[in-house]
Each structure stands twice: as structure tokens, then as C-alpha cells.
C-alpha positions as CSV (number, residue, x, y, z in Angstrom):
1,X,0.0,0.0,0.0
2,X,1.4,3.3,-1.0
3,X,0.8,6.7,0.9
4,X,1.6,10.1,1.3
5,X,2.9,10.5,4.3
6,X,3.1,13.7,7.0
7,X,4.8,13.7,9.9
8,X,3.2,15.2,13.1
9,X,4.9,15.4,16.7
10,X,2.4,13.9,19.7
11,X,3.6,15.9,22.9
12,X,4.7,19.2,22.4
13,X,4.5,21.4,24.8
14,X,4.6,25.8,25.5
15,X,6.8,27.5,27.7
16,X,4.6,31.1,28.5
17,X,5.8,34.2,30.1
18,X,4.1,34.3,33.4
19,X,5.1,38.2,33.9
20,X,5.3,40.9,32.0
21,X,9.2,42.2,31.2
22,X,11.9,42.1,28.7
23,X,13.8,38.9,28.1
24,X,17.7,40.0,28.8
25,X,19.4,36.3,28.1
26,X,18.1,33.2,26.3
27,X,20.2,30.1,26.7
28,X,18.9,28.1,23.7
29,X,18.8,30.5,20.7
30,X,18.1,27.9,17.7
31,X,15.6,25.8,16.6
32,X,16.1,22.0,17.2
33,X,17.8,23.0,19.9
34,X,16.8,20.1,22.6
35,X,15.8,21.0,26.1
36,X,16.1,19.3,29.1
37,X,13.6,19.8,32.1
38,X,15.1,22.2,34.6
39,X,17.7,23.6,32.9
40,X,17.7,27.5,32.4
41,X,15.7,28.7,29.7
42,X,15.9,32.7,29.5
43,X,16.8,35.3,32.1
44,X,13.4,38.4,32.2
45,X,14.2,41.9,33.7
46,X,10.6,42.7,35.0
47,X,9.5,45.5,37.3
48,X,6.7,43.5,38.3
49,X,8.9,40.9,39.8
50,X,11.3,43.1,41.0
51,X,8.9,44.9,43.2
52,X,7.8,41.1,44.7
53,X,10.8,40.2,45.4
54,X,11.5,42.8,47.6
55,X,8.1,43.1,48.7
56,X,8.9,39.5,50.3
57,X,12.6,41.0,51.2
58,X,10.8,43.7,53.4
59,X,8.2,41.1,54.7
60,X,11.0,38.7,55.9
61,X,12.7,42.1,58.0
62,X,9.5,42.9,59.3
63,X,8.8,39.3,60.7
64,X,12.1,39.4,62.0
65,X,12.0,42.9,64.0
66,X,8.6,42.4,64.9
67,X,8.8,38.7,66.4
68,X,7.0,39.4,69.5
69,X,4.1,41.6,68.0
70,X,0.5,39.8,68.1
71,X,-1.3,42.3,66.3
72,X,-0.3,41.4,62.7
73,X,0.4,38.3,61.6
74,X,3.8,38.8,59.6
75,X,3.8,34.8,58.4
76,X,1.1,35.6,56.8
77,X,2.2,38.5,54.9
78,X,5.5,36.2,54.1
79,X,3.2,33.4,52.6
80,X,1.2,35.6,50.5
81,X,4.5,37.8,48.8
82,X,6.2,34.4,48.8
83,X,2.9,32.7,47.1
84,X,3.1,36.2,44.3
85,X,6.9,34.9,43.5
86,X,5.6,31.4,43.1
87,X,3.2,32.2,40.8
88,X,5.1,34.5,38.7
89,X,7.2,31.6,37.6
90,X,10.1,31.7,40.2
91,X,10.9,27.7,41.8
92,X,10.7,27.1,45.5
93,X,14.6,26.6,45.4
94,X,15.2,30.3,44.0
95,X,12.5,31.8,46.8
96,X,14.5,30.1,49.5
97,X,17.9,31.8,48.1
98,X,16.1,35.2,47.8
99,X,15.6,34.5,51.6
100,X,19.2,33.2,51.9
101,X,21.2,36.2,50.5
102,X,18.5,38.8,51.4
103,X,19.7,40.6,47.5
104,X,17.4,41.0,44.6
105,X,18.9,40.6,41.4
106,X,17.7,42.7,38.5
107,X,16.9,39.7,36.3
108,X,15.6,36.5,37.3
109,X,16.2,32.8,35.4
110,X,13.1,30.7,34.3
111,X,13.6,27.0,34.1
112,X,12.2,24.4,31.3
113,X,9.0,22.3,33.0
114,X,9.4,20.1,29.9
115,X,12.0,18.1,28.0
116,X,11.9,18.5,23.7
117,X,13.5,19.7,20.8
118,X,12.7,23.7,20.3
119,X,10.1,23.9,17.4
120,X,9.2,27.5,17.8
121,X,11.8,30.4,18.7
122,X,10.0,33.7,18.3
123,X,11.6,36.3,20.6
124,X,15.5,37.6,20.8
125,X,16.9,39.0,23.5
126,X,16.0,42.6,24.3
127,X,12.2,42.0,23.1
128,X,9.7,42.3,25.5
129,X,7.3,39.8,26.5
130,X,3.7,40.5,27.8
131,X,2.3,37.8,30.7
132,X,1.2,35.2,28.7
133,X,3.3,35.4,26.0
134,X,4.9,32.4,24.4
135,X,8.6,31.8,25.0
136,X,9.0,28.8,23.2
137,X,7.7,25.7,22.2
138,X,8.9,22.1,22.5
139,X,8.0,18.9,20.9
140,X,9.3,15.8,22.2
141,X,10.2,13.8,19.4
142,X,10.7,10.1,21.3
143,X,7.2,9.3,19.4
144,X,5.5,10.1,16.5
145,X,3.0,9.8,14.4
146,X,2.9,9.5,10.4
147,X,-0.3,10.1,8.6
148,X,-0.7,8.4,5.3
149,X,-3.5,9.9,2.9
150,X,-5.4,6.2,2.3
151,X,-8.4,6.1,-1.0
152,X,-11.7,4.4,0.4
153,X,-11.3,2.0,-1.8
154,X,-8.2,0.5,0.0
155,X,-10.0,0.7,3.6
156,X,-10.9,-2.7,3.1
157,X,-7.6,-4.2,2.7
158,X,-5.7,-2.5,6.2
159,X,-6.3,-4.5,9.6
160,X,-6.8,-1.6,12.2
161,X,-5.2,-3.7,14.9
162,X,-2.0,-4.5,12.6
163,X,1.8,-3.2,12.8
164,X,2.8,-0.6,9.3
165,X,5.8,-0.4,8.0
166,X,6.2,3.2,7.5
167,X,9.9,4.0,4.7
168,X,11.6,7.1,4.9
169,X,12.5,8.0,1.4
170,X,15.0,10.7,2.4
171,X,17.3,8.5,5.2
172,X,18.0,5.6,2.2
173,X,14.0,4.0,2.5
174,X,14.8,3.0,6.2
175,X,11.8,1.2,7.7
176,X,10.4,2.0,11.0
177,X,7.6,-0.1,12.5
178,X,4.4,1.4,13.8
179,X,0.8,0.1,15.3
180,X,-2.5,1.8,13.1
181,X,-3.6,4.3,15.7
182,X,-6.6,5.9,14.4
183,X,-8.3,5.7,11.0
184,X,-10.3,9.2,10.6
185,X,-14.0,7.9,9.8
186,X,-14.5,11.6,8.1
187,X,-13.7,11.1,4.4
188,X,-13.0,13.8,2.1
189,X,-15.8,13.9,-0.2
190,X,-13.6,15.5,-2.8
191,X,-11.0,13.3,-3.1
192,X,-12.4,9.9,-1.7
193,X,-8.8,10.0,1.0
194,X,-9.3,8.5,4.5
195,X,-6.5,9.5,7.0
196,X,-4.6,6.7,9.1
197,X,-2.0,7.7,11.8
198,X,0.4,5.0,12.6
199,X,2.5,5.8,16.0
200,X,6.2,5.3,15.6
């Protein structure tokens, strides 16, 4: 059975800006670039950020000098500016050395949540990034999936349940085994093609 085939990653995930700022350092600057989870992605100078950290600075002195006041609850402060930090993307590891070294640096490092292989790359250093905005995206190419363009006619002749031999013309018609994953039951009325996606 011949097919045209297209090639389509299964996991791929987004790395988002969760604050607003300007990106001042990005570690992986290509595409196909692979990613491991937890290393350093890109370095943001926000004023947002900058204002929590030492919001959580100051709240940290003022539990300290005011240990023995009742009146206001000063771990509670903590938690909350500590809870802003977390939220805005910085780890538990880099709170606790804010706390540590009681110094806010003008830029802070967010880390990959995700292993893959960087499909999109749309910001340089010096743009500026809105909350939200995408960083980068990673695929994770340990699986895929190849789609071959099947004609009704040949339906008949595939056993959904078997193993497909899918050949890569372009690495010297190497053969990699697959299992039939899904066979679209929308059919092009056009052009009489079903869609089958073999995993490989």
C-alpha cells in the first residue's frame, strides 16, 4: 500500500511568560535546539517581579523585627508575597535563596517544565514579553505519528489492529515499524482519501 505521508509530533508542549518584562538572556537560541527539564531557559528583567521580590525582602525584615508583635500576623504576609513569587514563575529553590542572600537581582532565570526539541523560537533578546506570551515551544520527538492519505477504496484491505511499516525515502528508504492508531471515519468527499495515523 502506498501513501503520502506527513509527519506530526504527539507531545509538544509551551513555555509562556508568566510576567510581564523584557527577556535579557536566552540560553537556547536555535531551533532543534533540545531542552532538558530544569535547565535554564531565558533570564526576564521585569518591574513587576522586582517589586515582589522585595516586597517578600521587606516582609521577611518585618517578621524578623517584629517577632514578638501579636497584632499582625507577619507569616502571613510572608506566605502571601512568597505565594506572588511562586506564581510568577520563580521555583521554590530560588525563593529560599532570595531569603538566603536577602539581594534581589535585577533579572531573574526561568527554568524548562518540559524536555523537547525547540520547534518555535520567536523572541530575541531585548524583546519584550507580555504575561502570557509564548517563549518557546517544545516537541518531544521520542514518538510520532505518520499520517498516510489512504483512497476508500483500500480501507478494506488494512487491519486496524495490525503493525505498518512506514519508509523514509529521504534516510535511504529506512523502515520503522508502527501500530494503526486511528483511521479518521470523516472522508473527504472531494477526493475519496481516508486518514490513518500510525505511531512510531
Amino acid at each position: 500500500l502506498t501513501a503520502t505521508l506527513n509527519f506530526d509530533q504527539m507531545k509538544s508542549s509551551s513555555v509562556s511568560s508568566r510576567v510581564m518584562g523584557r527577556v535579557e538572556k536566552l540560553y537556547f537560541k536555535n531551533l532543534g535546539d533540545y531542552v532538558k527539564n530544569g535547565s535554564p531557559l531565558y533570564e526576564l528583567y521585569s518591574e513587576e517581579l522586582n517589586n515582589a521580590k522585595q516586597e517578600y525582602l521587606l516582609a521577611l525584615d518585618k517578621r524578623k523585627a517584629f517577632a514578638d508583635e501579636t497584632v499582625i500576623d507577619f507569616d502571613q504576609l510572608l506566605q502571601g508575597a512568597k505565594n506572588k513569587l511562586l506564581l510568577w514563575g520563580m521555583s521554590d529553590g530560588q525563593v529560599l535563596e532570595l531569603a538566603k542572600s536577602k539581594r534581589a537581582t535585577p533579572t531573574t532565570t526561568f527554568y524548562s517544565t518540559s524536555s523537547g526539541y525547540i520547534t518555535t523560537l520567536d523572541i530575541r533578546e531585548g524583546d519584550y514579553v507580555m504575561e502570557g506570551g509564548t517563549i518557546v515551544k517544545l516537541a518531544d520527538l521520542s514518538s510520532l505519528w505518520a499520517e498516510a492519505q489512504v483512497y476508500t477504496s483500500q480501507l478494506s484491505e488494512i487491519d486496524r489492529n495490525s503493525i505498518a511499516t512506514v519508509q523514509l525515502p529521504d534516510f535511504d528508504g529506512k523502515e520503522i515499524k508502527g501500530r494503526i492508531e486511528f483511521v479518521n471515519p470523516e472522508i473527504a468527499p472531494d477526493t475519496r482519501i481516508n486518514l490513518i495515523r500510525v505511531s512510531i
